[in-house]
C-alpha positions as CSV (number, residue, x, y, z in Angstrom):
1,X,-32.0,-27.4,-12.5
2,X,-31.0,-23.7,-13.9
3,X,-27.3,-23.4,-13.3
4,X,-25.9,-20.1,-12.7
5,X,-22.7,-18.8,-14.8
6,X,-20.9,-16.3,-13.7
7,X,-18.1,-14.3,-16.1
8,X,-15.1,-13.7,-14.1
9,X,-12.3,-11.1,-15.8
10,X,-9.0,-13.1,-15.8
11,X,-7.6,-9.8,-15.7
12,X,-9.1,-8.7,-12.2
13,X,-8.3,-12.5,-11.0
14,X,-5.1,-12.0,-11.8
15,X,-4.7,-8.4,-10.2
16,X,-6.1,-9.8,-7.4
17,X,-3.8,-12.4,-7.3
18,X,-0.7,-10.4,-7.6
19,X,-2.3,-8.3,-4.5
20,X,-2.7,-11.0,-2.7
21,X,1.2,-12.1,-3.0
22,X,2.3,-9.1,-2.8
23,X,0.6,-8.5,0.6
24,X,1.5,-12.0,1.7
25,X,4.8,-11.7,1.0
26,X,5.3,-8.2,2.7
27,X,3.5,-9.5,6.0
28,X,6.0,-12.1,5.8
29,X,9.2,-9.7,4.7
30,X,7.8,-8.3,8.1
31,X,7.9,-10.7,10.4
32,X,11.5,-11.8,10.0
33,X,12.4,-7.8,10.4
34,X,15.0,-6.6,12.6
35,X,13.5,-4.1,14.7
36,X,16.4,-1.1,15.1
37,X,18.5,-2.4,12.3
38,X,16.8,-1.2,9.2
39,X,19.4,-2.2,6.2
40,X,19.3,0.8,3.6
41,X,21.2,3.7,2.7
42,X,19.7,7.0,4.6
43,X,22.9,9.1,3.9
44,X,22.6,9.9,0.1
45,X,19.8,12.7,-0.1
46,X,19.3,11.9,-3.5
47,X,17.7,8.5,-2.4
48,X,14.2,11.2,-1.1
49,X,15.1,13.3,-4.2
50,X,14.7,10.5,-6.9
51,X,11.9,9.4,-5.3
52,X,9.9,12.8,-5.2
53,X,10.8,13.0,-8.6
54,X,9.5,9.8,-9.8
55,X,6.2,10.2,-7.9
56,X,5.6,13.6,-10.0
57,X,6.5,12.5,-12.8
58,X,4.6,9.6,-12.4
59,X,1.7,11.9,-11.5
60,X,2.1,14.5,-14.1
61,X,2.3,11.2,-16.7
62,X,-0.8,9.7,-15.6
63,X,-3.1,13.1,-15.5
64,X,-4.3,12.4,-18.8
65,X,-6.0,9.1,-18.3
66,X,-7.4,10.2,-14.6
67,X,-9.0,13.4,-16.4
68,X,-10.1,10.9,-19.2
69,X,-11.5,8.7,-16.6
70,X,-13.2,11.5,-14.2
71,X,-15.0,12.6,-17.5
72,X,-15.9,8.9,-18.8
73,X,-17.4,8.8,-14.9
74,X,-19.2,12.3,-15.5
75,X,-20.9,11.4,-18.2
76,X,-22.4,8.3,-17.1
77,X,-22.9,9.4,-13.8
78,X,-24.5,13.2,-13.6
79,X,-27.3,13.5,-16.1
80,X,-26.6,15.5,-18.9
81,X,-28.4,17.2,-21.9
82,X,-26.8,15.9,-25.1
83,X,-25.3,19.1,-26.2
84,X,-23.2,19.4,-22.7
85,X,-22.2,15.6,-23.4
86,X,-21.3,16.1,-26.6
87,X,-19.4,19.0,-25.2
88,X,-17.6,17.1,-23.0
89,X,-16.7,14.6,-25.3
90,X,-15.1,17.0,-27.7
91,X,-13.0,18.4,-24.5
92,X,-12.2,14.5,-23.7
93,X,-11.4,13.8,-27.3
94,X,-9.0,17.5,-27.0
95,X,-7.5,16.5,-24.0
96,X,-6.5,13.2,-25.1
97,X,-5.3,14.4,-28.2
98,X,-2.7,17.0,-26.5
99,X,-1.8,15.3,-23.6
100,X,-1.4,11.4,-24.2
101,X,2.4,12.6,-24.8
102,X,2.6,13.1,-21.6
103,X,1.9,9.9,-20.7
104,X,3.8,8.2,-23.6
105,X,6.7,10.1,-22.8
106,X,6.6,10.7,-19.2
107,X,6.2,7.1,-17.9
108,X,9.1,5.6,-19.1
109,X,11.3,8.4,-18.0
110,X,9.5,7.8,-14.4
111,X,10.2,4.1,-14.5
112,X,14.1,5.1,-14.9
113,X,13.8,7.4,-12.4
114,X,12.2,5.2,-9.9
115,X,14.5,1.9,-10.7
116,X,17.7,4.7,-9.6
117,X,15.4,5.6,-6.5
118,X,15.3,1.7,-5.6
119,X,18.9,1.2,-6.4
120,X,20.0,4.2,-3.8
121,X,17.5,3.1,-1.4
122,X,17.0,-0.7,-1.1
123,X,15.7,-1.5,1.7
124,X,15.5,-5.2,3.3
125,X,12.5,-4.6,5.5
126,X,10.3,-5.3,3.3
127,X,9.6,-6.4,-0.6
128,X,6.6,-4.2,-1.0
129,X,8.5,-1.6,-2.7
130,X,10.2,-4.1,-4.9
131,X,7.0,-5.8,-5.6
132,X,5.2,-2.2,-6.1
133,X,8.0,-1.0,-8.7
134,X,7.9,-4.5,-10.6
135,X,3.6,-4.4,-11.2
136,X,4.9,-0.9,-12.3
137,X,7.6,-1.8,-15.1
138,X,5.1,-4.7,-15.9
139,X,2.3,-2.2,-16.4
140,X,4.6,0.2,-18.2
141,X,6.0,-2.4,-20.5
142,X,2.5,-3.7,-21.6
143,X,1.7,-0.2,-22.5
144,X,5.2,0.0,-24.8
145,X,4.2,-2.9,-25.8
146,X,0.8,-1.7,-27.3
147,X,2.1,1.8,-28.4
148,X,4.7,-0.1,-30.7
149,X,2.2,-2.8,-32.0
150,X,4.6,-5.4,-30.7
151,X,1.6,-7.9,-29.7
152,X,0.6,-10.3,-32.0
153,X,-3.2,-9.2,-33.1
154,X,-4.5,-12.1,-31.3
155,X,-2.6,-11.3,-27.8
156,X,-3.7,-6.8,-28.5
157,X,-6.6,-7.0,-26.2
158,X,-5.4,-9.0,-23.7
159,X,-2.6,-6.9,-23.3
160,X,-4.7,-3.7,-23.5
161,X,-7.0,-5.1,-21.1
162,X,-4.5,-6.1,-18.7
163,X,-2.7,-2.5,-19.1
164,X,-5.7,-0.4,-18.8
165,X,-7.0,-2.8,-15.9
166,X,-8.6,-0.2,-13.5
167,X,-7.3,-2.4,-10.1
168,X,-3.8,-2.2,-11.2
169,X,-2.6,1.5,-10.7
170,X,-4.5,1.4,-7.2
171,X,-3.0,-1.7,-6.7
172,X,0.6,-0.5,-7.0
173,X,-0.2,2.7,-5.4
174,X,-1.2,1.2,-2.2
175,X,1.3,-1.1,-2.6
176,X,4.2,1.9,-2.6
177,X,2.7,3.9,-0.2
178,X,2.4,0.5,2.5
179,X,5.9,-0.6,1.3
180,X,7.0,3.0,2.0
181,X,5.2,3.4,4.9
182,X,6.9,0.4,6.8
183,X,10.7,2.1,5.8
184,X,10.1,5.2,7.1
């Protein structure tokens, strides 16, 4: 009998895992809701504020690695003569080069800013944001982590790997925007 393996990623297992909680525990954050009696602080305008600021920040942090990806995509997907490809590797290569910064710098600064935005506005509807802004520090301090070589060399992949996992941005994304969704 020919047996079948199949390789799994513990990385997406685990991603999918955390999704999985995370949803579970929001449909359950839900169900013991108070309809009409929401529990957070809507008077301080700085609650909207720090979180507009975080999400562009957040945004302007990650633009390097979505333009990196988009042009990974490009390359493999829309057939190209080798001189364009090796154009658009050089640009890649560029891009990276001048605008990583951004996402060194940037991401930790919109980490602070949205722990303050959850601090002003803590809600008790639901832990999705909670859930969404801890996948977020996790991801962020992973990618500390590997900036500063604080890994052991045997535990550097894994840690890259789970840091430049493609689910988890999505995952904490949709996670935000459903946790956010259910406040407002």
């Amino acid at each position: 009998m020919m047996r079948m393996v199949m390789k799994v990623n513990p990385a997406v297992v685990l991603t999918a895992l955390i999704i999985a909680i995370v949803l579970a525990g929001g449909a359950m954050a839900d169900k013991h809701r108070h309809f009409g009696k929401h529990q957070f602080n809507r008077g301080d305008h700085g609650n909207e504020a720090t979180g507009e600021a975080a999400a562009w920040i957040l945004g302007i942090a990650n633009f390097p690695v979505l333009l990196s990806q988009l042009l990974k995509t490009a390359d493999k997907v829309v057939p190209l003569k080798p001189a364009s490809r090796d154009r658009l590797t050089r640009f890649n290569r560029l891009q990276k080069h001048h605008l990583m910064k951004l996402h060194y710098w940037l991401n930790p600064v919109a980490i602070v800013i949205a722990v303050s935005h959850w601090t002003l506005s803590h809600c008790r509807s639901t832990g999705l944001p909670e859930w969404g802004l801890g996948i977020m520090i996790a991801v962020g301090a992973l990618g500390l982590v590997m900036k500063l070589k604080l890994a052991p060399v045997s535990m550097r992949k894994p840690v890259y790997r789970l840091h430049t996992n493609p689910i988890s941005i999505p995952a904490v994304l949709l996670i935000l925007l459903i946790g956010h969704s259910i406040v407002d």
